[in-house]
BALOBA-1460 file (C-alpha; in Angstrom, 3 decimals):
// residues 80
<rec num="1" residu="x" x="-0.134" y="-9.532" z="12.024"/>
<rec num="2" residu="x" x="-2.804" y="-7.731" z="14.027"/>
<rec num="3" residu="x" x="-5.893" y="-6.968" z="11.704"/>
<rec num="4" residu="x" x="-5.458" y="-3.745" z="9.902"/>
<rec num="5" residu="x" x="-8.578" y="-0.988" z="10.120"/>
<rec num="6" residu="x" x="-7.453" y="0.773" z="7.148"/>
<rec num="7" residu="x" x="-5.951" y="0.007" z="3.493"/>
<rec num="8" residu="x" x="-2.696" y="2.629" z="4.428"/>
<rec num="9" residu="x" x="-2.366" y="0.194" z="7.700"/>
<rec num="10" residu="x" x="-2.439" y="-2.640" z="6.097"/>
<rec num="11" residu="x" x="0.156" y="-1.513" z="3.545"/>
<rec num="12" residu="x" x="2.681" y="0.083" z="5.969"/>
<rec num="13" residu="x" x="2.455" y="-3.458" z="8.263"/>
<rec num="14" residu="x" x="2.928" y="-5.627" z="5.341"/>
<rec num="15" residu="x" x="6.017" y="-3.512" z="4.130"/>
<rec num="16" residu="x" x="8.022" y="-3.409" z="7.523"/>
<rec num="17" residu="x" x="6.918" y="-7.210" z="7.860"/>
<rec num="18" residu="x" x="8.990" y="-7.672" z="4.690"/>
<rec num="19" residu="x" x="12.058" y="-5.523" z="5.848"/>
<rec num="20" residu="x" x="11.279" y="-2.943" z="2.803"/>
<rec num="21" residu="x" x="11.724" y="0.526" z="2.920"/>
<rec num="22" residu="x" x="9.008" y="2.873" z="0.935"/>
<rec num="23" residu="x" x="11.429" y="3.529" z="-1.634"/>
<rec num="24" residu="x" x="12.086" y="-0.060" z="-2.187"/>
<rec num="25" residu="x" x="8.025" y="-0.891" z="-2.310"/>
<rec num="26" residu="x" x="7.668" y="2.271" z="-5.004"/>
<rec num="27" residu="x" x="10.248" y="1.134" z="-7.120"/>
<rec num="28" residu="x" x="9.074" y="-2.804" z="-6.344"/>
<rec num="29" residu="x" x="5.538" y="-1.141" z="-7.732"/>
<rec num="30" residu="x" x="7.066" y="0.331" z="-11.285"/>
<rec num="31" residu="x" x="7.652" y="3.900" z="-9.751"/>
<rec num="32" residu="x" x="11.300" y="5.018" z="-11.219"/>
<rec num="33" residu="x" x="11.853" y="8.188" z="-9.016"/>
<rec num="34" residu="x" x="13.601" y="7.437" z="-5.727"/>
<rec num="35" residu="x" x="12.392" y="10.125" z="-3.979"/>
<rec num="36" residu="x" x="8.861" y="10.242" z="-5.635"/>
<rec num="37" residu="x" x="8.658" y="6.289" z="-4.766"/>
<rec num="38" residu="x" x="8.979" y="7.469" z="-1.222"/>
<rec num="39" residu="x" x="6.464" y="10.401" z="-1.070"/>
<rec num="40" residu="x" x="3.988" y="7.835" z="-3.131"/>
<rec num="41" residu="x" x="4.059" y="5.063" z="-0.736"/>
<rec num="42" residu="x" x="3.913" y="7.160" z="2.230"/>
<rec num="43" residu="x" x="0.601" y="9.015" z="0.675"/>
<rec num="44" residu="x" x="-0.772" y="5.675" z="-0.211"/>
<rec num="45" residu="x" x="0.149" y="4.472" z="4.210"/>
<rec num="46" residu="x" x="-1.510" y="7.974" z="5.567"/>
<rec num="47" residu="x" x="-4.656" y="7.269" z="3.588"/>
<rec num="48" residu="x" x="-3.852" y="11.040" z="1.192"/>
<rec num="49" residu="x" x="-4.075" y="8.718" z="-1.817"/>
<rec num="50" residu="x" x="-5.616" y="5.602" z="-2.722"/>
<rec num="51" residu="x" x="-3.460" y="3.665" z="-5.078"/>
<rec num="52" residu="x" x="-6.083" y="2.377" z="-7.607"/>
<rec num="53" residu="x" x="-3.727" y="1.824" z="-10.620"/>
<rec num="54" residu="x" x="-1.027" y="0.354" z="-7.991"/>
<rec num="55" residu="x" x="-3.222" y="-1.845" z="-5.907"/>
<rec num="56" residu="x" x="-2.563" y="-4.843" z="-7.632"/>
<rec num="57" residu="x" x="1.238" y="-4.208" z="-7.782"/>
<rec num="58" residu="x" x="0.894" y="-4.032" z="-4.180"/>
<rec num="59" residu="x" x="-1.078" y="-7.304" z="-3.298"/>
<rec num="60" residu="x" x="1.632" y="-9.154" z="-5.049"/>
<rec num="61" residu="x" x="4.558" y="-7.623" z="-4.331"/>
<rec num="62" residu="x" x="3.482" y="-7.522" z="-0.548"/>
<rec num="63" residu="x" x="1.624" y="-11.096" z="-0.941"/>
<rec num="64" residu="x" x="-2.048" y="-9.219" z="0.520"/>
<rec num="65" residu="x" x="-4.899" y="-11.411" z="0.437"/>
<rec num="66" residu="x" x="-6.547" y="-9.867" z="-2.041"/>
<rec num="67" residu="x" x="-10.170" y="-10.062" z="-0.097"/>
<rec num="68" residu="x" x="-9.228" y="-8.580" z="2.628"/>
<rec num="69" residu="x" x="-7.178" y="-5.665" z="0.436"/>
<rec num="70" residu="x" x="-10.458" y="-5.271" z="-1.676"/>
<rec num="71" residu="x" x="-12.679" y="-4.580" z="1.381"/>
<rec num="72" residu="x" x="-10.419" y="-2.299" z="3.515"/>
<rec num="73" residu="x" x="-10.236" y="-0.618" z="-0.925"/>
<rec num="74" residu="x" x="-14.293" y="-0.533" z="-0.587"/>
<rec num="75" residu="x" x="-14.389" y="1.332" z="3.166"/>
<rec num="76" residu="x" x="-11.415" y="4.035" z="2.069"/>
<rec num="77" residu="x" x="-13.536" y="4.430" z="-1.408"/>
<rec num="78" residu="x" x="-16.723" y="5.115" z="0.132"/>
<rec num="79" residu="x" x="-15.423" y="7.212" z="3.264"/>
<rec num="80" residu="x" x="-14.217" y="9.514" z="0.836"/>
C-alpha cells in the first residue's frame, strides 16, 4: 500500500484492501444504521469528520498500525 497523506486516505485504502464496503466498515465500527454507516464512513474518508470516538474501532477492525494512524490523527487535528 502506497503511503497515505491523510487519515481519510488511509482509511478508504485500508477498507477496499479488505474488500469492505462503507456500510460494512460502519456497522464493523458499532454504527447500527445502514445508511448512516455509509454517510459516516464516507465523512470520516473525505476528511468532513474526524472519527475520534471510532478511531480505535477502526485500527482494529482495519488492522492500522496504530503509529502511523496516530500521526496522520495529529496532522488532520491540528490542520483544522
Amino acid at each position: 500500500m502506497k503511503k497515505a497523506k491523510t487519515l481519510g486516505t488511509m482509511l478508504r485504502k485500508a477498507r477496499e484492501k479488505k474488500g469492505m464496503t462503507q456500510s460494512q466498515l460502519g456497522k464493523a465500527i458499532g454504527i447500527r444504521a445502514c445508511a448512516s454507516a455509509q454517510v459516516v464512513i464516507s465523512r470520516y474518508e473525505r476528511g468532513v469528520t474526524f472519527p475520534q470516538g471510532n478511531l480505535g474501532k477502526l485500527i482494529k477492525v482495519l488492522g492500522l498500525p496504530r503509529e502511523k494512524v496516530m500521526k496522520l490523527a495529529t496532522s488532520y487535528i491540528f490542520s483544522c
